[in-house]
GUVO-586622 format. One record per residue: residue in one letter; chain; z negated, x negated, y of N, C-alpha, C in turn. Coordinates in Angstrom, 2 decimals. Layout:
<nodes>
<node r="A" c="A" n_up="Z" n_east="X" n_north="Y" ca_up="Z" ca_east="X" ca_north="Y" c_up="Z" c_east="X" c_north="Y"/>
...
</nodes>
This chain:
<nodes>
<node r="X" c="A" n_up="0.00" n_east="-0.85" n_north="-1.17" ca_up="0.00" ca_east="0.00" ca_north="0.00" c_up="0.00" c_east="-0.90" c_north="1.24"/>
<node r="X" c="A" n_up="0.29" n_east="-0.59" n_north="2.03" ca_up="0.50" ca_east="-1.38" ca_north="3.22" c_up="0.19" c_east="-0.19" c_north="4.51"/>
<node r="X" c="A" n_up="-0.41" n_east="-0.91" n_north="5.34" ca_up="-0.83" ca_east="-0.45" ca_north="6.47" c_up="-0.02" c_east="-0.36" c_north="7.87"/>
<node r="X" c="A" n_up="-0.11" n_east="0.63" n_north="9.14" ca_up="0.83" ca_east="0.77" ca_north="9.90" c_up="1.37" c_east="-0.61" c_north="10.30"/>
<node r="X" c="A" n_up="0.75" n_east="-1.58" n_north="10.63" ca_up="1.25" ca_east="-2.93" ca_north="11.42" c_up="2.12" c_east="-3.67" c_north="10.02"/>
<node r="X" c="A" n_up="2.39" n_east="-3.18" n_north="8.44" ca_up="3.09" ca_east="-3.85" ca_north="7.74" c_up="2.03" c_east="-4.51" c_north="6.77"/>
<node r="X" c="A" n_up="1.00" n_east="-4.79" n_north="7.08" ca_up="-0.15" ca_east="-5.58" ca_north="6.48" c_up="-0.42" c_east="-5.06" c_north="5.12"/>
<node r="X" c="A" n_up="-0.59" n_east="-5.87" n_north="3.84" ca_up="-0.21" ca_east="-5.41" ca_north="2.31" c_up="-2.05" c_east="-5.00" c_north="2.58"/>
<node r="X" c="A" n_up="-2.68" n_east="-3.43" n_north="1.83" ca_up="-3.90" ca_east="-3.34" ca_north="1.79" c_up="-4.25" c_east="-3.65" c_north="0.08"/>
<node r="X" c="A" n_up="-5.34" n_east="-3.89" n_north="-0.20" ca_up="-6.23" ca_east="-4.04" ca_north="-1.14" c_up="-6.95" c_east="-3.31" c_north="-1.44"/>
<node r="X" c="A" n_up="-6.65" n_east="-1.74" n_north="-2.26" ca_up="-7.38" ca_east="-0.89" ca_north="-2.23" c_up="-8.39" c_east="-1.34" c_north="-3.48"/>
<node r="X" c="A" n_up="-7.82" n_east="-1.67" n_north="-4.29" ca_up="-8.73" ca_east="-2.04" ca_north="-5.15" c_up="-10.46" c_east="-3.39" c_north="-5.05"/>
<node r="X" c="A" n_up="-9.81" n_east="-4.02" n_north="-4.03" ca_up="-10.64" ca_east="-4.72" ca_north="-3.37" c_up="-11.94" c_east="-4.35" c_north="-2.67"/>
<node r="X" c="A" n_up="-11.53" n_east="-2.51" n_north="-2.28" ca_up="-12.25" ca_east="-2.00" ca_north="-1.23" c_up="-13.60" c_east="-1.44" c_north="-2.08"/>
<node r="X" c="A" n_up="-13.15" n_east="-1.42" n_north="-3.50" ca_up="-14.38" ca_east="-1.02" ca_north="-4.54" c_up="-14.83" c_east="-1.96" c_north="-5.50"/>
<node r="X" c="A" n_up="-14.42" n_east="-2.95" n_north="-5.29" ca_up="-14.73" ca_east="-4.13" ca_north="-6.14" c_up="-16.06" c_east="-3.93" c_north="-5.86"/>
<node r="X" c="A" n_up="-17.20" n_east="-4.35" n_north="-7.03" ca_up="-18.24" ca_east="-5.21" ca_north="-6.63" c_up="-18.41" c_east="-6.34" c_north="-6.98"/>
<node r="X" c="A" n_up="-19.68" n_east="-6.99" n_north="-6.68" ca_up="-19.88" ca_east="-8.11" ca_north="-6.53" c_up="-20.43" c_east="-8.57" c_north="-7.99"/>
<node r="X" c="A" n_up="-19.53" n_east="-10.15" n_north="-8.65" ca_up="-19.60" ca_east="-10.33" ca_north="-10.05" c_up="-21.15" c_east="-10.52" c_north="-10.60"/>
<node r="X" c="A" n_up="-21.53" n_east="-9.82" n_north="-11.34" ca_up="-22.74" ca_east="-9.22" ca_north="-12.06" c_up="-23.48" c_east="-8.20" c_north="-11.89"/>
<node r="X" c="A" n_up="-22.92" n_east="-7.54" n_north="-10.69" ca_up="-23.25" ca_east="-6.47" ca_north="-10.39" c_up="-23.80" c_east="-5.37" c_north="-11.51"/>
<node r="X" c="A" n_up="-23.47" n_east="-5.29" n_north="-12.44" ca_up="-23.68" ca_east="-4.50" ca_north="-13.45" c_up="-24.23" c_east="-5.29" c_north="-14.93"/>
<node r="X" c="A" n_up="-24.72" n_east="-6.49" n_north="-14.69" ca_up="-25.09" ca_east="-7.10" ca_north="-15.57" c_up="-26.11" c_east="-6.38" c_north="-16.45"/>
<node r="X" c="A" n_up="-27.14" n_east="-5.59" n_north="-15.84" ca_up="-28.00" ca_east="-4.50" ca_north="-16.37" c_up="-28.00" c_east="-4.16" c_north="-17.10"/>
<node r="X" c="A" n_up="-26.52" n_east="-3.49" n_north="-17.66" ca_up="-26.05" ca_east="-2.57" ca_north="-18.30" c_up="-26.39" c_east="-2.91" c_north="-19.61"/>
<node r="X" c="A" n_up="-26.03" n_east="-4.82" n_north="-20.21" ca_up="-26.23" ca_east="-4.88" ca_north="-21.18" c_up="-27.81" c_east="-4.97" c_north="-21.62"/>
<node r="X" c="A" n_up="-28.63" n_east="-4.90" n_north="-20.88" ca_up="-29.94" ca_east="-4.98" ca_north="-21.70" c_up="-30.33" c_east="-3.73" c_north="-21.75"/>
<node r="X" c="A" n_up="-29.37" n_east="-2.18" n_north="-21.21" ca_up="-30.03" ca_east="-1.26" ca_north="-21.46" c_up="-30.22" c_east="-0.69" c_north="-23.09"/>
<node r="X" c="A" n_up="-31.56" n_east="0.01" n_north="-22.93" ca_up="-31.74" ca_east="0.40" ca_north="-24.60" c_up="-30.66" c_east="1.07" c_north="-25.23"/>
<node r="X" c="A" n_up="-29.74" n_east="2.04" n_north="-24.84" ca_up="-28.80" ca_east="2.91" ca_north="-24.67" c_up="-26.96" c_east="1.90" c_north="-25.11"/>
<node r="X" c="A" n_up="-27.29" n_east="0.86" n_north="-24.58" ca_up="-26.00" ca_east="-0.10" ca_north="-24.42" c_up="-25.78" c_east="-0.09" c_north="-26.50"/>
<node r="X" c="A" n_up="-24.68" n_east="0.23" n_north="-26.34" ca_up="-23.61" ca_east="0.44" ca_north="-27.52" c_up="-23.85" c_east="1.96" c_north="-28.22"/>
<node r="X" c="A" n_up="-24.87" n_east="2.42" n_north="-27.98" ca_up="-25.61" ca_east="3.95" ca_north="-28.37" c_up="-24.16" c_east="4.94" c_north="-28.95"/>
<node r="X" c="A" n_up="-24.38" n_east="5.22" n_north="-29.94" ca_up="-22.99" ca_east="6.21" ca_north="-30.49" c_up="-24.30" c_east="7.80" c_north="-31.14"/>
<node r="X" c="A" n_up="-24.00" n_east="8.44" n_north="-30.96" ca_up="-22.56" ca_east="9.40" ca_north="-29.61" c_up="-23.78" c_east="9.11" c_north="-28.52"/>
<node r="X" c="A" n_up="-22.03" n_east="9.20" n_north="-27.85" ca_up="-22.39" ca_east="8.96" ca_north="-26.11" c_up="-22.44" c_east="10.73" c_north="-26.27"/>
<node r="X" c="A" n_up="-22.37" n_east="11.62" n_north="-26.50" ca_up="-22.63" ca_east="13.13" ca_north="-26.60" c_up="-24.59" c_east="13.17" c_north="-26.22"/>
<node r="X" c="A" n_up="-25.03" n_east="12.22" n_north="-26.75" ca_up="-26.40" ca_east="12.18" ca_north="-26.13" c_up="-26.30" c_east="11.75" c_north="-24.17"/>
<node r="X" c="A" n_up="-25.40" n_east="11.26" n_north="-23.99" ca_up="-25.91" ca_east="11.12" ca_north="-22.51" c_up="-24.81" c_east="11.63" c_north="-22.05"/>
<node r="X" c="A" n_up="-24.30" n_east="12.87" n_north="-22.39" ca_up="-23.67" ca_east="13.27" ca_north="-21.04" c_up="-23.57" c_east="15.22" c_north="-21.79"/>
<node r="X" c="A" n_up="-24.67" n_east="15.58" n_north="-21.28" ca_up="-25.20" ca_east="17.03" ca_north="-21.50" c_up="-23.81" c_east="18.16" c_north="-20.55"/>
<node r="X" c="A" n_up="-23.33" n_east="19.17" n_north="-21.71" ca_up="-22.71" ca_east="19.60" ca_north="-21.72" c_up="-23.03" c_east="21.06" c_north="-20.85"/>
<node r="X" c="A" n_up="-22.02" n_east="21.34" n_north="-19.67" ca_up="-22.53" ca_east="22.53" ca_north="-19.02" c_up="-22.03" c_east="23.74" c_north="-19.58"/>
<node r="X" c="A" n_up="-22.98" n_east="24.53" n_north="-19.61" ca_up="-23.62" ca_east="25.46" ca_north="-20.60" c_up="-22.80" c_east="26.76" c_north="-19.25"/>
<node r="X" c="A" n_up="-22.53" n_east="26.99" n_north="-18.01" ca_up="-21.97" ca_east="27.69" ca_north="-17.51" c_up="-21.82" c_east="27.05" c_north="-16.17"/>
<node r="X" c="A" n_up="-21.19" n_east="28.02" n_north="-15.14" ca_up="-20.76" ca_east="27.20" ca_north="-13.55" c_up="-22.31" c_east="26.34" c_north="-13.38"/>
<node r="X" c="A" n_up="-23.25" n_east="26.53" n_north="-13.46" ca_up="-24.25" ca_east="25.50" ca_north="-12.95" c_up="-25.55" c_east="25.04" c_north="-13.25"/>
<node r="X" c="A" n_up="-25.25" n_east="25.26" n_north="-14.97" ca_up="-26.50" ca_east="24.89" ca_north="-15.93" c_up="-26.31" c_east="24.57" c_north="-16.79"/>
<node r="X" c="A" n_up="-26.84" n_east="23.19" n_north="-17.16" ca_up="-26.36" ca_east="22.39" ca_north="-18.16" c_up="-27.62" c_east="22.28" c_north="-19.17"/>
<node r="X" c="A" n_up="-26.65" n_east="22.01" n_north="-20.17" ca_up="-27.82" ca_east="22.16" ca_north="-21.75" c_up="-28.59" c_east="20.61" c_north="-20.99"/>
<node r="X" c="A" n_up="-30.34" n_east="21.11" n_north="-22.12" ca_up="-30.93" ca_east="19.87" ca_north="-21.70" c_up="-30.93" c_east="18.60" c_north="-22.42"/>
<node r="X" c="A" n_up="-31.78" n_east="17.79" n_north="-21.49" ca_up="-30.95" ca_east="16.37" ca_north="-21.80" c_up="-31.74" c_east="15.90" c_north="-23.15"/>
<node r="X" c="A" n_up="-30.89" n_east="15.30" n_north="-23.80" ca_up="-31.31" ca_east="14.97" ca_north="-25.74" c_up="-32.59" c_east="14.38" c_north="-25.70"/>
<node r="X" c="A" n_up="-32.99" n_east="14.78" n_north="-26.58" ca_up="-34.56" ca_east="14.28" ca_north="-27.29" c_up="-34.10" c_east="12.36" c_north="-27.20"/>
<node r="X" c="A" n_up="-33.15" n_east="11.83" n_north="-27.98" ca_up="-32.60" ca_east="10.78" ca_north="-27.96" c_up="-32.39" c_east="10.47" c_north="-26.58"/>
<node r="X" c="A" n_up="-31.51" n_east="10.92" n_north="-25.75" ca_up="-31.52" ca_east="10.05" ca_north="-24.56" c_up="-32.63" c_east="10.00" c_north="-23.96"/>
<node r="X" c="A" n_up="-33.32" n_east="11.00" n_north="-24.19" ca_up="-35.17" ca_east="10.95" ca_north="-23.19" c_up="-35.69" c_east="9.87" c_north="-23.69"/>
<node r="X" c="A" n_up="-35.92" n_east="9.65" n_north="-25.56" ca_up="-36.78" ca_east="9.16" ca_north="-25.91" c_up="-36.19" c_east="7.21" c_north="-25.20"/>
<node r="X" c="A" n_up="-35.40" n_east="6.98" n_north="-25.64" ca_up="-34.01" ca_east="5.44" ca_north="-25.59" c_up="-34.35" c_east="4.79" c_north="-23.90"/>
<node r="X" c="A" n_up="-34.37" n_east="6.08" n_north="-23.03" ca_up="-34.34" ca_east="5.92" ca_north="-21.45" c_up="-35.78" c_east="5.82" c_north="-21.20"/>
<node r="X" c="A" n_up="-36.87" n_east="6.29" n_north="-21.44" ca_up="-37.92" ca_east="6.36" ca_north="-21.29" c_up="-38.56" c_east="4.27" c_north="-21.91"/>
<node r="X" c="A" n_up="-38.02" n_east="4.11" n_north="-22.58" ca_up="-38.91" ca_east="2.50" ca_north="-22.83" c_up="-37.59" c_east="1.67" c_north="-22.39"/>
<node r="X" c="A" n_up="-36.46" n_east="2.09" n_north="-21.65" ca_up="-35.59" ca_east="1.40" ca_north="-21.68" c_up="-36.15" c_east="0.31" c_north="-20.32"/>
<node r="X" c="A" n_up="-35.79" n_east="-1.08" n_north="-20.36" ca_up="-35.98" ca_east="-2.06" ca_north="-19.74" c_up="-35.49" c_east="-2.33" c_north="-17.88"/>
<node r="X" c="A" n_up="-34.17" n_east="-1.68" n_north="-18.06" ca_up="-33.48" ca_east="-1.51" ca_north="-16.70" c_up="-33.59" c_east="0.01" c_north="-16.03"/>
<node r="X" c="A" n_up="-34.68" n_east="0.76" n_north="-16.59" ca_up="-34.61" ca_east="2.21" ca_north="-15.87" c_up="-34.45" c_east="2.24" c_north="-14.64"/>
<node r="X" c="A" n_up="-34.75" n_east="1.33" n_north="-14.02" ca_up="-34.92" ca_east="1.57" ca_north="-12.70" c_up="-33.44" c_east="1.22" c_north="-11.94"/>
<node r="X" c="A" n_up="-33.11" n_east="0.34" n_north="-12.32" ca_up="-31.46" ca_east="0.03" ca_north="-12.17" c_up="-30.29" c_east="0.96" c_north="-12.24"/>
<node r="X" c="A" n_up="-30.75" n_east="1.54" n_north="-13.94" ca_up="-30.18" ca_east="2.25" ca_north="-14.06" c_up="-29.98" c_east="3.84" c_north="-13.64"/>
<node r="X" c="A" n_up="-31.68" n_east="4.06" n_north="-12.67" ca_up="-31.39" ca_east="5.54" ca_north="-12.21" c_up="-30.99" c_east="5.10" c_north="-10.31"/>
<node r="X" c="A" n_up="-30.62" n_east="4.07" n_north="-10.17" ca_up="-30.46" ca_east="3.40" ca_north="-8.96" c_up="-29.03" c_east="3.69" c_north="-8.94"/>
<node r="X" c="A" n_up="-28.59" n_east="3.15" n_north="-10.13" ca_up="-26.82" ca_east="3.12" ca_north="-10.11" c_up="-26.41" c_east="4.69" c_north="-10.40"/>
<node r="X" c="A" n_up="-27.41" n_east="5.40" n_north="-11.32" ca_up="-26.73" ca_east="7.18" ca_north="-11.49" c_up="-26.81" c_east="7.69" c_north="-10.03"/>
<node r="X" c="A" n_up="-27.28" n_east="7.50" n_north="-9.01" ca_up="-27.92" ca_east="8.03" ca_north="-7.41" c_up="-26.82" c_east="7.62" c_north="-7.23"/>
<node r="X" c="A" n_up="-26.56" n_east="6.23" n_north="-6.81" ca_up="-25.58" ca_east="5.92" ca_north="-5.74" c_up="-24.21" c_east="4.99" c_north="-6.26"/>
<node r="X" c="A" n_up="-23.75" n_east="5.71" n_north="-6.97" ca_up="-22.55" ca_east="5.19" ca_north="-7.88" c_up="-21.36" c_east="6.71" c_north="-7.83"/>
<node r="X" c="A" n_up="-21.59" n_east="7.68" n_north="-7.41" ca_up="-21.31" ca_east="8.52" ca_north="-7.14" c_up="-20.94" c_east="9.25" c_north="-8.41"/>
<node r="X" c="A" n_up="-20.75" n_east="9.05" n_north="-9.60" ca_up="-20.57" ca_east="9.36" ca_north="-11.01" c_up="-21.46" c_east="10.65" c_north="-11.12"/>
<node r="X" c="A" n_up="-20.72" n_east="11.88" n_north="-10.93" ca_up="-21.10" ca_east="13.14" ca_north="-10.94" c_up="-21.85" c_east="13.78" c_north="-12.08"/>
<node r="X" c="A" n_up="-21.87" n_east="13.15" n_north="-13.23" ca_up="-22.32" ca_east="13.08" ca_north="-14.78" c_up="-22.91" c_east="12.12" c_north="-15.05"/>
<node r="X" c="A" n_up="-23.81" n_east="12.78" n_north="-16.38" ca_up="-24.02" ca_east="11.64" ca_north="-17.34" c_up="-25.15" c_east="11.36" c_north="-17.17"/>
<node r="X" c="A" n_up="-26.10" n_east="11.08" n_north="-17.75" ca_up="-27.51" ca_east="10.53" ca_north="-18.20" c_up="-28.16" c_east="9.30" c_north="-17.52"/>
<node r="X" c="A" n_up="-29.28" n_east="9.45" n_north="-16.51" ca_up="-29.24" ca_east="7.86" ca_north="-16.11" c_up="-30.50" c_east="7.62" c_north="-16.12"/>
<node r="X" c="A" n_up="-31.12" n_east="6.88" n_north="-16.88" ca_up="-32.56" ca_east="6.79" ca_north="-16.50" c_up="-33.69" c_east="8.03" c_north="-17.11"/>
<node r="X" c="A" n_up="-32.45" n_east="9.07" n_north="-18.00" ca_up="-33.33" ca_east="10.42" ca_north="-18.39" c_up="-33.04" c_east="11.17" c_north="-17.71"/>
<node r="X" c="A" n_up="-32.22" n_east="10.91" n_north="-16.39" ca_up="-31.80" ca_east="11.95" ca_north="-15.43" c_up="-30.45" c_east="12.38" c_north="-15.75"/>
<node r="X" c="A" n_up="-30.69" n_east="13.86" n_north="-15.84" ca_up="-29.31" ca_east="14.74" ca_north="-15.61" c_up="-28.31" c_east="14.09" c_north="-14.25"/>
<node r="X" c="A" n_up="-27.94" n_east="13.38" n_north="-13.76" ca_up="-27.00" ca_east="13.35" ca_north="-12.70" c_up="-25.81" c_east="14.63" c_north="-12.32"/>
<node r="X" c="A" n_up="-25.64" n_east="15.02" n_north="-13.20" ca_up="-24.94" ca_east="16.53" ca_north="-13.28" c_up="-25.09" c_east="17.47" c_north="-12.39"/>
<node r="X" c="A" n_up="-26.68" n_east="17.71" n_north="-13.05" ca_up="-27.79" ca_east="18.75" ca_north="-12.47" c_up="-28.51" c_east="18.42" c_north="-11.38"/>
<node r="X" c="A" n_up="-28.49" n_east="19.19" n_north="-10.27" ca_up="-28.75" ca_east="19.24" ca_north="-8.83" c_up="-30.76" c_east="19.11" c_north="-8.81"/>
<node r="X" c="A" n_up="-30.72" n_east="19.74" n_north="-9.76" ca_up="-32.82" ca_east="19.40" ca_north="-10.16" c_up="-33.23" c_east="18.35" c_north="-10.36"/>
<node r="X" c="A" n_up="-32.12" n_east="17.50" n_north="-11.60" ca_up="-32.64" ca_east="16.55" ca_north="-12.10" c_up="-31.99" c_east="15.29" c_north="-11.16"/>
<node r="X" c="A" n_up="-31.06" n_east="15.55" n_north="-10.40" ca_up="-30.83" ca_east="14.15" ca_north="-9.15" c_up="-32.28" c_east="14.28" c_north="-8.34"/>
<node r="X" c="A" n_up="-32.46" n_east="15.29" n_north="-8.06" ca_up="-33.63" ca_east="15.51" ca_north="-6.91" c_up="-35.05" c_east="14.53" c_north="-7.75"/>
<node r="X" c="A" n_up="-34.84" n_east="15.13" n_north="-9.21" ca_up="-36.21" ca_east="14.25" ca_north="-9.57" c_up="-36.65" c_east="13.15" c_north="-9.59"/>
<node r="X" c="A" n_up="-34.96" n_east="12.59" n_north="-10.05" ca_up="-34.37" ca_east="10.91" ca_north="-10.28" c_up="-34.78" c_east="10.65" c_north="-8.46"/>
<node r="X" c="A" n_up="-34.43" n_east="11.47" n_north="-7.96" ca_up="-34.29" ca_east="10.18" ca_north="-6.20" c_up="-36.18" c_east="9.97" c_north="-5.85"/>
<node r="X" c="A" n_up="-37.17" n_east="11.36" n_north="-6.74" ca_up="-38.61" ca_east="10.98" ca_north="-6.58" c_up="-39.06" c_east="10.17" c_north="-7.34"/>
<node r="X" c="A" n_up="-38.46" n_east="9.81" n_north="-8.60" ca_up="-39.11" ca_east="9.04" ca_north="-9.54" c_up="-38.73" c_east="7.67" c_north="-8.95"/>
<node r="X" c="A" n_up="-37.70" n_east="7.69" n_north="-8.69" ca_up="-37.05" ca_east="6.03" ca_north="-7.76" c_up="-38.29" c_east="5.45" c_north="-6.67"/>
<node r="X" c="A" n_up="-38.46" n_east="6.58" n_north="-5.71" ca_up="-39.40" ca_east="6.29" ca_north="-4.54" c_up="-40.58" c_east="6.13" c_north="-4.75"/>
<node r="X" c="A" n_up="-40.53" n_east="6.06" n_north="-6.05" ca_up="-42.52" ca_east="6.09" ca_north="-6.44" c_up="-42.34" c_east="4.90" c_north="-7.44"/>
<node r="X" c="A" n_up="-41.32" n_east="4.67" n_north="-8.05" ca_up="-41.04" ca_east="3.57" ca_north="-8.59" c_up="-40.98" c_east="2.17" c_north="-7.41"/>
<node r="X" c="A" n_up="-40.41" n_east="2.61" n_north="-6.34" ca_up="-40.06" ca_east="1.46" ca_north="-5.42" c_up="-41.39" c_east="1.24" c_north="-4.85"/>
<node r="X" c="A" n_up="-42.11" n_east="2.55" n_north="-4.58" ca_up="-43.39" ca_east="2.18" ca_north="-3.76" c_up="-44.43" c_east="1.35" c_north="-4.55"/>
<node r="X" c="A" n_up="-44.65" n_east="1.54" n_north="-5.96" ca_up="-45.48" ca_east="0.98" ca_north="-6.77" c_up="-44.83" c_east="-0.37" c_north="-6.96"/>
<node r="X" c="A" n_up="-43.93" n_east="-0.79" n_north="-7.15" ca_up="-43.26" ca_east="-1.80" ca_north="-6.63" c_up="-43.41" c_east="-2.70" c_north="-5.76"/>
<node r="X" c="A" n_up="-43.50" n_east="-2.00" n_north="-4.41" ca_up="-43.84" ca_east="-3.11" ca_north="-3.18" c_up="-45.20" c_east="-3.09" c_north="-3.01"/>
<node r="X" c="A" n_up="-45.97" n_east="-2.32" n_north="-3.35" ca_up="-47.72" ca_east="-2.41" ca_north="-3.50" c_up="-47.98" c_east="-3.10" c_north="-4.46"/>
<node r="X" c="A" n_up="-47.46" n_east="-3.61" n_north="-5.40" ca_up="-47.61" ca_east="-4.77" ca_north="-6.44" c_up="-47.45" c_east="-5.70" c_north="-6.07"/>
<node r="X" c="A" n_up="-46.03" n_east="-5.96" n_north="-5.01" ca_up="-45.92" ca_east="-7.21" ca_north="-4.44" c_up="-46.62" c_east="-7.92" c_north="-3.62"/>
<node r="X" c="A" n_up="-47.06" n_east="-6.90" n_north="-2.95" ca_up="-48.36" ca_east="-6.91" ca_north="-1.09" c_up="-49.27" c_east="-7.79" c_north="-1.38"/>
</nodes>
């Protein structure tokens, strides 16, 4: 694509991240997990989705990068899918994921203090 003045753009550039960015991924408990049918809960009608698997609760709950990983379901924009135990789907369970984050971060920097 190229821009009005002729200039070649780099769209793909514009979403690159930065290399390891996602390094996380592999120590999550979940990483190679078959069926992925456990983390990505199927909507049940326009705006209620079946709940999230005994398996993905139990896998996400001792998993090592939770916090990463409900960091990246928030702001990765990925409208689906299981992150951290959180529905990302479901409009309840983002809301819970963005409180469990802030109480995660706060206990966090009061550890550090």
């Amino acid at each position: 694509m190229t821009t009005a003045s002729g200039e070649e753009l780099d769209l793909l550039g514009l979403f690159a991240l930065p290399p390891g960015a996602l390094d996380w991924q592999q120590r999550a408990a979940c990483a190679g997990h078959k069926p992925a049918d456990d983390f990505y809960p199927r909507l049940v009608n326009r705006s209620r989705y079946e709940p999230v698997s005994a398996t993905a609760t139990a896998l996400c709950a001792s998993c090592p990068v939770r916090v990463e990983c409900v960091r990246f379901g928030l702001t990765s924009g990925c409208p689906v899918g299981v992150h951290g135990g959180f529905n990302m789907g479901a409009k309840p369970d983002r809301e819970r994921a963005r409180a469990w984050l802030a109480e995660s971060d706060r206990r966090t920097y009061a550890e550090a203090s």
